[in-house]
C-alpha positions in Angstrom: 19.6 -34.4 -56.9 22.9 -36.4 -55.3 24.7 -35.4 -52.7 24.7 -32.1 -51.9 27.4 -30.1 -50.6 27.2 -26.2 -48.6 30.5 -25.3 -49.9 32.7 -21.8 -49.8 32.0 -18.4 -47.2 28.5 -17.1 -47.4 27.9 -13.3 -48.3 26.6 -11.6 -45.4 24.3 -8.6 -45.1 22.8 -6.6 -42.3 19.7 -4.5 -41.8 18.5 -1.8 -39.5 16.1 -3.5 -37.1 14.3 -0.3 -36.7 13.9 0.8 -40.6 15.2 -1.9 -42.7 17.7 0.2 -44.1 21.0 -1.9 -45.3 23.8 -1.4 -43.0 26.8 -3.4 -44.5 27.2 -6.2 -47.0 29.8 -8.1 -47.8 30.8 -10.7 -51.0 34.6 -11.0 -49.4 34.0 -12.6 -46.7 37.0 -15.2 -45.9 35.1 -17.3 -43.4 31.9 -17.5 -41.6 30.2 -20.1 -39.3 27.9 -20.7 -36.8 27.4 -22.6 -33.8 24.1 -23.5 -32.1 24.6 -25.0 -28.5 21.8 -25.5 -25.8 22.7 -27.0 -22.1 21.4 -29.8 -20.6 20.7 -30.5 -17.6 20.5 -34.0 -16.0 17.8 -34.8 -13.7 18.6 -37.7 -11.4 16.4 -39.4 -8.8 15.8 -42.9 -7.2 18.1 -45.5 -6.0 20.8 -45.7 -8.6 20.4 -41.8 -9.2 18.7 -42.8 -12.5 18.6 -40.7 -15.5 14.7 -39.8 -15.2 14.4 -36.5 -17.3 17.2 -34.0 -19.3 15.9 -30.4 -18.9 17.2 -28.0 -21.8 17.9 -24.5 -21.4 20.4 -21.3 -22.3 20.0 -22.3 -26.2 22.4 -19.9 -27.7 23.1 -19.0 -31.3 27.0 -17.6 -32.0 28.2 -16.3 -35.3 31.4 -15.8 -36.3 32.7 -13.6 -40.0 35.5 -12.9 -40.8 35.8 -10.1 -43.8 38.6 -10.1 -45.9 38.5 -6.0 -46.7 38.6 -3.1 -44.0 35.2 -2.1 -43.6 34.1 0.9 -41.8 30.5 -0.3 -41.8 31.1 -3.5 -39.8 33.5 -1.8 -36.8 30.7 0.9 -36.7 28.0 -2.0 -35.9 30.5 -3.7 -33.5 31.0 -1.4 -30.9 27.6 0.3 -31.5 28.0 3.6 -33.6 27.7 5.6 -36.3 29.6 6.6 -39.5 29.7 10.5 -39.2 31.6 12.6 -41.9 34.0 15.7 -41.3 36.9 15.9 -38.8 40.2 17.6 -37.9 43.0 15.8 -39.0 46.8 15.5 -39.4 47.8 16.8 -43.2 50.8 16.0 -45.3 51.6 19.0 -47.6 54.7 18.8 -49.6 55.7 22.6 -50.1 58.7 24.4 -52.2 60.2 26.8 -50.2 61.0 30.3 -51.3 63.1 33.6 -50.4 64.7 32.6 -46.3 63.6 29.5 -46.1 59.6 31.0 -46.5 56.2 28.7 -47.4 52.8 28.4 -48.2 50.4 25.8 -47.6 47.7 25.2 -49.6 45.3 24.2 -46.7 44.6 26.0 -43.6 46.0 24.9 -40.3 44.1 24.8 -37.3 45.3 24.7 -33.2 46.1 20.9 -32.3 43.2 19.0 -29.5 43.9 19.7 -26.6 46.7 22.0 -26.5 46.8 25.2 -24.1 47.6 28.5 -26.1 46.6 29.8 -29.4 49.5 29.1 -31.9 49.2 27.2 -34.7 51.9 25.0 -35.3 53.1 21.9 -37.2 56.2 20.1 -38.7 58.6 19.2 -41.0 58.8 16.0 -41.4 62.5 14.8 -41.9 64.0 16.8 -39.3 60.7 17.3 -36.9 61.0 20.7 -37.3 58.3 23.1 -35.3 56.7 25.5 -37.5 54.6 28.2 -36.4 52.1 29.3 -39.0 50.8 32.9 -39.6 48.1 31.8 -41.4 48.8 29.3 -44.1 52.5 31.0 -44.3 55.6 29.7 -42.2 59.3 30.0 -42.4 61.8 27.3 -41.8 64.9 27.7 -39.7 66.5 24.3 -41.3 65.8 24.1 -44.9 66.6 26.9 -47.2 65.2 28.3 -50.3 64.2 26.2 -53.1 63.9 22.7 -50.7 60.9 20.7 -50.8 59.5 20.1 -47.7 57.1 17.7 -46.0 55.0 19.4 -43.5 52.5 17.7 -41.5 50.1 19.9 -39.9 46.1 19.7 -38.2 43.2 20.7 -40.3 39.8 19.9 -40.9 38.7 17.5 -43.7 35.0 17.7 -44.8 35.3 14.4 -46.5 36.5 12.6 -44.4 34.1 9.7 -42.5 34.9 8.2 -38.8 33.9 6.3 -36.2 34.5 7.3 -32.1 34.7 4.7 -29.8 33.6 5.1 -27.0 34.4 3.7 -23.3 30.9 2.5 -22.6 30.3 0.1 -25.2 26.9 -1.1 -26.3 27.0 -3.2 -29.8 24.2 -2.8 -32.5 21.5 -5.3 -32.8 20.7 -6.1 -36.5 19.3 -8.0 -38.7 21.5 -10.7 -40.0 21.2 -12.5 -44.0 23.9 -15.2 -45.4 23.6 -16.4 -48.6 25.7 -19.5 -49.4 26.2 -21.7 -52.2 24.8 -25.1 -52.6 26.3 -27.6 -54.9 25.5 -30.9 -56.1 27.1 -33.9 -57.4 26.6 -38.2 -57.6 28.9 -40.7 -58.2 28.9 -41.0 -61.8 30.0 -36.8 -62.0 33.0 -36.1 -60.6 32.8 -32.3 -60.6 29.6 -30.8 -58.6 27.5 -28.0 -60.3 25.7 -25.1 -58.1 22.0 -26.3 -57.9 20.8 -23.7 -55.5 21.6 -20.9 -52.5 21.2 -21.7 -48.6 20.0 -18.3 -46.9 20.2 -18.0 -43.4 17.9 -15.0 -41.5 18.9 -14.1 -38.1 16.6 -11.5 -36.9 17.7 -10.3 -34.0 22.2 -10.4 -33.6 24.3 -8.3 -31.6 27.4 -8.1 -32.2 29.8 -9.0 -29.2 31.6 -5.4 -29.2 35.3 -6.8 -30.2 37.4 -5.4 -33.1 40.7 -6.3 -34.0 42.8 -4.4 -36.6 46.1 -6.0 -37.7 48.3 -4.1 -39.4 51.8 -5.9 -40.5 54.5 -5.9 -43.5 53.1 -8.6 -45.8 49.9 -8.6 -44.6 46.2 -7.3 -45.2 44.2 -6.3 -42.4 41.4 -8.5 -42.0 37.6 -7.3 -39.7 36.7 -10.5 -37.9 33.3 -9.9 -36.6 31.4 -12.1 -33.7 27.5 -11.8 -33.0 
């Protein structure tokens, strides 16, 4: 077969210990590795403190990914959640105003967390205006009849999916499947041709609890991941 040559990120995909059920996969992934260590320990005895026996223990397994997209799926895994669907919101509505400086929102406001009180309220957005809403109806003090208006306001969205995070911490424990390529080549080819696929089975991983979300000008947001 020639040499042969583990070459590019794997793809990665995890399982529900308990069911089986796919939790996330991935076929971005920018980087992945991982790094076996054990320790050992030296046992030393006699006149010269000879070497007479090394005693290995605290093997350890560490995996590191790094995923190129934002993935909901993976951050939910690392701090040990679940994806859940519907939640209040901010909302940006973009509204022509009428007769006085008068609008109407197409959604429906609700009362901001943890506010005392029982107005409704929201904003404009270029001159942080407070609104107070009767409704889905308001009336600007700034803008005047025929402006278009940004106005950011709270409301529920039934489509849209989250994660909480919580204080207490404990990651998931899943089942963990790379798939890497395997290439091959010998000296008298000088390009290598994909013979085969290395997959590697973790069955038992937790994830270490971290996430890190970068978000700069230039720049895509990568999830690194550690189990």
């Amino acid at each position: 077969m020639g040499r042969l040559f583990l070459a590019g990120p794997a793809n990665f995909h995890s399982y529900d210990i308990s069911t089986g059920l796919p939790i996330a996969n991935s076929k971005t992934m920018i980087d992945n590795s991982i790094d076996i260590s054990v320790k050992g320990t030296d046992v030393r005895s006699g006149q010269g403190a000879k070497l007479q026996f090394i005693y290995f223990d605290a093997a350890d397994m560490k995996i590191t990914l790094t995923e190129s997209q934002f993935s909901l799926n993976f951050l939910a895994s690392t701090i040990g959640t679940t994806i859940q669907t519907g939640k209040n919101m901010w909302t940006y509505e973009n509204v022509v105003l009428g007769a006085g400086g008068a609008g109407t929102l197409l959604g429906t406001p609700i009362l901001q967390p943890d506010l005392s009180g029982s107005s409704v309220f929201g904003y404009i957005e270029d001159t942080n205006e407070r609104l107070t809403f009767t409704g889905k109806n308001f009336t600007s003090t700034t803008h005047a009849e025929g402006d278009t208006v940004c106005v950011r306001y709270y409301s529920a969205n039934n489509n849209a999916t989250y994660v909480d995070v919580a204080s207490n911490i404990i990651p998931s424990v899943v089942r963990g499947v790379l798939d890497a390529q395997l290439f091959s080549t010998d000296s008298t080819v000088a390009n290598s041709i994909l013979v085969g696929t290395i997959q590697i089975e973790i069955d038992r991983m937790q994830f270490d609890g971290s996430a890190k979300l970068e978000m700069k000008t230039g720049a895509v947001s990568n999830t690194p991941l550690t189990a």
